[in-house]
C-alpha positions in Angstrom: 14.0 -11.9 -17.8 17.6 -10.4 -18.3 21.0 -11.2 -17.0 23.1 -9.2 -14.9 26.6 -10.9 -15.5 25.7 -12.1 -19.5 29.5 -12.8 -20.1 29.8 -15.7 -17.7 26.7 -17.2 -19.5 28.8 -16.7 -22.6 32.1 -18.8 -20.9 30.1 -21.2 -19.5 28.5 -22.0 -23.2 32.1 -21.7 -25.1 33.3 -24.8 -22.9 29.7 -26.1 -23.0 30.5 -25.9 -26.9 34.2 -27.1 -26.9 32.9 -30.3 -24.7 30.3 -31.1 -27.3 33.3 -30.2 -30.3 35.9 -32.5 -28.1 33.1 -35.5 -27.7 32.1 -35.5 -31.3 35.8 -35.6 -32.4 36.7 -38.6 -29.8 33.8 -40.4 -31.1 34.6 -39.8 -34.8 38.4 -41.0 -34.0 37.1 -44.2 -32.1 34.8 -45.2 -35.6 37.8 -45.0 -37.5 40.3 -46.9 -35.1 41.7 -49.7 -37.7 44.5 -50.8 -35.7 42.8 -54.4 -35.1 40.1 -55.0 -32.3 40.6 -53.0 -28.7 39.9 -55.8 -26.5 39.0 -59.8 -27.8 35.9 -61.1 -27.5 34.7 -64.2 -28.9 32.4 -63.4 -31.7 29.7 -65.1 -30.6 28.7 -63.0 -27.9 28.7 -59.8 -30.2 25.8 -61.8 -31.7 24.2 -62.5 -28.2 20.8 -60.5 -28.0 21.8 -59.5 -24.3 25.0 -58.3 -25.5 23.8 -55.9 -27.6 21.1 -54.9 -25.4 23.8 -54.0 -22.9 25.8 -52.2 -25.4 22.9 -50.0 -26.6 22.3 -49.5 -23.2 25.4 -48.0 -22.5 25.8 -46.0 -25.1 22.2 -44.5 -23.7 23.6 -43.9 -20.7 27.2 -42.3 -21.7 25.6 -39.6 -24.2 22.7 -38.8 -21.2 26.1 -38.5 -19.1 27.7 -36.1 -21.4 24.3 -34.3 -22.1 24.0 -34.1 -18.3 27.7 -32.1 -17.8 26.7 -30.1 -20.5 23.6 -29.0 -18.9 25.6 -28.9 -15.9 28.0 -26.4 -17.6 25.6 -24.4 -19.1 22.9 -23.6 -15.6 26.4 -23.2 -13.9 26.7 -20.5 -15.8 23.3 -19.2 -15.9 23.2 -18.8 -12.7 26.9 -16.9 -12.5 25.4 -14.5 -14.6 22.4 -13.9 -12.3 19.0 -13.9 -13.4 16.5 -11.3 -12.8 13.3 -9.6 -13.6 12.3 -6.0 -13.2 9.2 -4.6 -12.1 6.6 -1.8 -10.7 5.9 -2.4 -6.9 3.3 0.0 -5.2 5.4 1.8 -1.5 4.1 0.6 1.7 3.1 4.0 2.5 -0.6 4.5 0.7 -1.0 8.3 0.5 -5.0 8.3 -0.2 -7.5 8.6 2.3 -11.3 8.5 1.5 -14.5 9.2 3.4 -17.8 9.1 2.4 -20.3 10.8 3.2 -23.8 10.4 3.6 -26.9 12.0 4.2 -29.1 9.4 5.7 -32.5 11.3 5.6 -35.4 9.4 3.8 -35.2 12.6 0.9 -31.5 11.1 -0.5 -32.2 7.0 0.3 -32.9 5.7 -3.9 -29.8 8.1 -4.3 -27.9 6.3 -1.4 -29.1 3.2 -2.5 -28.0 3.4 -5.7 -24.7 4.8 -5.4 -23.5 2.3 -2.5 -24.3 -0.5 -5.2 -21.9 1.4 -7.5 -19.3 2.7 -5.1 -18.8 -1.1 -3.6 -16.8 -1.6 -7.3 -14.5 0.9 -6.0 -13.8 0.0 -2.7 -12.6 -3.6 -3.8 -10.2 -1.4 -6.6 -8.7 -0.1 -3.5 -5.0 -1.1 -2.9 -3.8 0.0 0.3 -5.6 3.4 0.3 -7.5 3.5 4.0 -11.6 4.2 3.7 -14.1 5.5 6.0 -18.0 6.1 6.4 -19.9 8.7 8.0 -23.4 9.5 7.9 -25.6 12.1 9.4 -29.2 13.9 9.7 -29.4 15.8 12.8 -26.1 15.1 13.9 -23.0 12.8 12.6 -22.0 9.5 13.6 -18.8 8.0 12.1 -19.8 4.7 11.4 -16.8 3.2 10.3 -13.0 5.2 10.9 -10.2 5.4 7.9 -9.1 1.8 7.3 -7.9 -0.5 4.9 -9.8 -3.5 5.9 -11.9 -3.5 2.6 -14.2 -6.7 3.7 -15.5 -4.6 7.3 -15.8 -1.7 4.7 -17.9 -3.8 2.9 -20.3 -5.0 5.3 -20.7 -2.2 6.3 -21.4 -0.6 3.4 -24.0 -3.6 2.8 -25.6 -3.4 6.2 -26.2 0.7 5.0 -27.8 -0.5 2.0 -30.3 -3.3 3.5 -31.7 -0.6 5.5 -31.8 2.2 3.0 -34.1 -0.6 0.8 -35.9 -1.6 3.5 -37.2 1.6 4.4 -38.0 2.4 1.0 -40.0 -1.0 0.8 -41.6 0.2 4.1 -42.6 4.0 2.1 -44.0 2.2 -0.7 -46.2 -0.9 2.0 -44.0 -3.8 0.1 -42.9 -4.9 3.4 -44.4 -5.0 7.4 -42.9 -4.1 10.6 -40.5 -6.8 11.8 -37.5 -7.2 13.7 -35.6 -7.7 10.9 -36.4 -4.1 9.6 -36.3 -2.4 13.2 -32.4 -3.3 13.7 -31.7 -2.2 10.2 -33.7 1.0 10.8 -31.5 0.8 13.9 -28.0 0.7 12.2 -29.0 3.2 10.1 -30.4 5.8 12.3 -28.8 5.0 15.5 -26.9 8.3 16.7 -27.9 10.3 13.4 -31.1 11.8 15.4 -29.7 13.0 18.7 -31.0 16.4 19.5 -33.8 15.8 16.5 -37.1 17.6 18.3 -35.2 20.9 18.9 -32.6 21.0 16.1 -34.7 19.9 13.3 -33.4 17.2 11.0 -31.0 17.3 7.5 -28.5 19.6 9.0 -25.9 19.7 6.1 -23.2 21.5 7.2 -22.6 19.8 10.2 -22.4 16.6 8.5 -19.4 17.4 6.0 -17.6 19.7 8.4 -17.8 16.1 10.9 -16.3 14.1 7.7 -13.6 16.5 6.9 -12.5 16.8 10.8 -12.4 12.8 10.7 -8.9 12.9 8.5 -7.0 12.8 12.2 -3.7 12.9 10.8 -3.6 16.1 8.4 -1.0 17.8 10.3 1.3 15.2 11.3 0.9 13.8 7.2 -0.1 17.0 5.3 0.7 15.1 2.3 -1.7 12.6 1.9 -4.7 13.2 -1.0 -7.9 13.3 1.3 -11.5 12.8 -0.8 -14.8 13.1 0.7 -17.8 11.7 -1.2 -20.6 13.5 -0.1 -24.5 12.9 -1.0 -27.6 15.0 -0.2 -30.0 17.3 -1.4 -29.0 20.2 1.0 -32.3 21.1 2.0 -31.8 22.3 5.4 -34.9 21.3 8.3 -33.0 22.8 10.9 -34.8 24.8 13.5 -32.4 27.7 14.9 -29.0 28.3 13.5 -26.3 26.0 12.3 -23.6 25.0 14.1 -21.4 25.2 10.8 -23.3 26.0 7.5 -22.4 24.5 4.1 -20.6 27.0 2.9 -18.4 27.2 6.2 -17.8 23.2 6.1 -16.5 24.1 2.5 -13.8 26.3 3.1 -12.4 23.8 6.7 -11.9 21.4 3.6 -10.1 23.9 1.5 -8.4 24.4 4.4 -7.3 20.7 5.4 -6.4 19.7 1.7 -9.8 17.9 1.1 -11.0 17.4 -2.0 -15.2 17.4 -1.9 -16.8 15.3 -4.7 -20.3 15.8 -4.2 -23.8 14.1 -5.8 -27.4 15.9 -5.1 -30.9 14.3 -6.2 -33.1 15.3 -9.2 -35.6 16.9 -7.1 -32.9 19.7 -5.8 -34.1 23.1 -5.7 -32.1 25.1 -7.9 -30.8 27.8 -5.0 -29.8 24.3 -2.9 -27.9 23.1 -5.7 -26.1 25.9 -6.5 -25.0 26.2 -3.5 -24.1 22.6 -2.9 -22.3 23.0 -6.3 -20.3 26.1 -5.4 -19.2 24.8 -1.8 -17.7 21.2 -3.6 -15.9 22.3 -6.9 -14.7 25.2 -4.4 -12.1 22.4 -2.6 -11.5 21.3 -6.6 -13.9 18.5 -6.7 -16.8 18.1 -9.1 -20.6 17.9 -8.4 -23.4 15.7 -10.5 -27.0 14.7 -9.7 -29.5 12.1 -10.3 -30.7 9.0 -8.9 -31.3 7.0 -12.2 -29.3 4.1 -12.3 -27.5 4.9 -15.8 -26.4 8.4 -14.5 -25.0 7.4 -11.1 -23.3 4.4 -13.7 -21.9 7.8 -15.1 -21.1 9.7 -12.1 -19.7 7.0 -10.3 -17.5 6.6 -13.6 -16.5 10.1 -13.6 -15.6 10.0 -10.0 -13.4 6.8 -10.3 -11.4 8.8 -13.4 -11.1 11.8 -11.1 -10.0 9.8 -7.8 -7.6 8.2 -9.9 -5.9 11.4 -11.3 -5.8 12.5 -7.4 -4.1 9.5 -6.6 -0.3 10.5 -5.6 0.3 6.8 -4.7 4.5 6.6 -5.5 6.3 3.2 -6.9 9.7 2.1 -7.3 11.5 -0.1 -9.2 12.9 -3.7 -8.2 14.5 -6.0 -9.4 13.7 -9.9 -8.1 16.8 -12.0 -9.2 15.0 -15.5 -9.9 17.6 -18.3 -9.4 15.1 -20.9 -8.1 14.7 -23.0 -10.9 17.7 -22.9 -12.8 19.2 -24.0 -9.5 16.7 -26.9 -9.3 17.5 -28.0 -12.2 21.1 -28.1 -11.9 20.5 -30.2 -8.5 18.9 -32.7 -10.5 21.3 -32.4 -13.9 23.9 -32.8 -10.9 22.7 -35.8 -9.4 21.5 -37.7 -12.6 25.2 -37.3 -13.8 26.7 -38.8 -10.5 23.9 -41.7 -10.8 25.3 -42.0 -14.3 29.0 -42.0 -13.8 28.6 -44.7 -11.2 26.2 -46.8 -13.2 28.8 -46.8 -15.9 31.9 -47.0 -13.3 33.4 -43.7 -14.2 
């Protein structure tokens, strides 16, 4: 906490001071008054045990009086010279934008899996920044727009991940057919296998250059940092050609300022991940593999370091002046003195 106007503090504590110096000096003269008795009393009632209560009393209640005015004198001036505390505040205006992206073939679902466990740390980091899902096989669906409602984000992210296990369950005969599995199949597939039978299926490309062309805003707010996390294993089942290649969806995010952090499977064939590789630290990202759960700990590690550098989030400085409760407490020093001074008839 510091002050802004210190030297009122200061004035307000001399007379604080010279109140105490004037009080101790009027009581020391009244000890020593020798000029007989200031008022007669019979002596008897000095001796009176109510007497002396009452006189005790009193003398309570005239020092919590003076105490009182002092503390009067003192928050009086505490609160002249303005109290206040400074401190970091994040803008309003959240200049990060991120979308991931998934494939959602049954090649890259223990990746998926695995990395939405992970990534859900991240999302409840996020501080304003807006988020956004897409996933895709033949053909993208955005399953949830930029936002910054983080709890939709993350039912969403969980509804992803019950039907990525469940169909994993249902490769390896741990679970039957039931409703419950057909309308998470459903959430999951839904849209992502339009046009399947005569396009073929895992049509990379397509699905990042739909992420990247999901940032609506980049020409009205070129200045946002835009990051797409993007998993698959890039091996293409399409039947005829893409509509945009890898490569191709690659350079539309150099071109609309998105940074491309991408994460393959084990089981990549080398030419796939190369080029996978080339096409995401091309728009500056960084690429990684694995399903394991220790390395996507890692990757997903690495990737919060990176997103964080990327962050061009701006703050300002303000200062909150805090004269709540020294002004509460002079409201009650105030009124305990007036209680006082007409208790003792002041």
């Amino acid at each position: 906490m510091e002050l802004k106007n210190p030297l009122a503090l200061y004035i307000c504590a001399g007379v604080a001071v010279v109140c105490i110096i004037a009080a101790f000096i009027t009581f020391r003269l009244r000890r020593k008054y020798s000029g007989g008795k200031k008022a007669y009393l019979p002596e008897y009632l000095r001796k009176e045990a109510m007497f002396k209560a009452r006189v005790v009393w009193y003398n309570v209640l005239k020092y919590a009086l003076i105490i009182s005015i002092i503390a009067s004198l003192v928050l009086s001036g505490f609160l002249m010279a303005r109290p206040y505390k400074t401190e970091s505040k994040q803008l309003a205006n959240y200049n990060r934008d991120i979308i991931l992206c998934l494939d959602i073939s049954s090649s890259v679902d223990v990746l998926n899996e695995t990395l939405i466990d992970k990534l859900e740390n991240i999302v409840k980091e996020l501080n304003g920044e807006r988020f956004g899902i897409v996933i895709f096989n033949t053909s993208p669906v955005l399953l949830c727009p930029l936002t910054n409602d983080y709890q939709y984000i993350l039912r969403t992210l969980d509804r992803i991940k019950e039907g990525l296990q469940m169909r994993i369950d249902m490769q390896h005969n741990r679970i039957l057919y039931s409703q419950k599995y057909l309308e998470a199949q459903a959430f999951i597939e839904n849209g992502t296998i339009v046009g399947w039978p005569e396009r073929g299926s895992s049509i990379i490309g397509e699905g990042l250059a739909a992420a990247s062309l999901d940032f609506y805003d980049v020409e009205e707010k070129p200045d946002r940092t835009r990051i797409i996390i993007f998993t698959s294993d890039n091996d293409n089942a399409v039947i005829g050609d893409e509509i945009v290649t890898l490569p191709e969806a690659g350079k539309m995010c150099q071109e609309r300022g998105i940074t491309v952090f991408g994460i393959g499977t084990e089981i990549m064939k080398d030419v796939d991940r190369k080029m996978m590789q080339e096409t995401v630290e091309g728009t500056g990202g960084s690429f990684w593999y694995g399903e394991d759960d220790d390395v996507v700990d890692n990757i997903v590690a690495n990737l919060r370091k990176q997103m964080a550098a990327l962050d061009d989030t701006q703050y300002e400085i303000i200062e909150n002046e805090l004269p709540e409760k020294p002004f509460k407490i002079l409201l009650f020093s105030l009124a305990l003195m007036l209680a006082l001074a007409f208790i003792l008839k002041v």
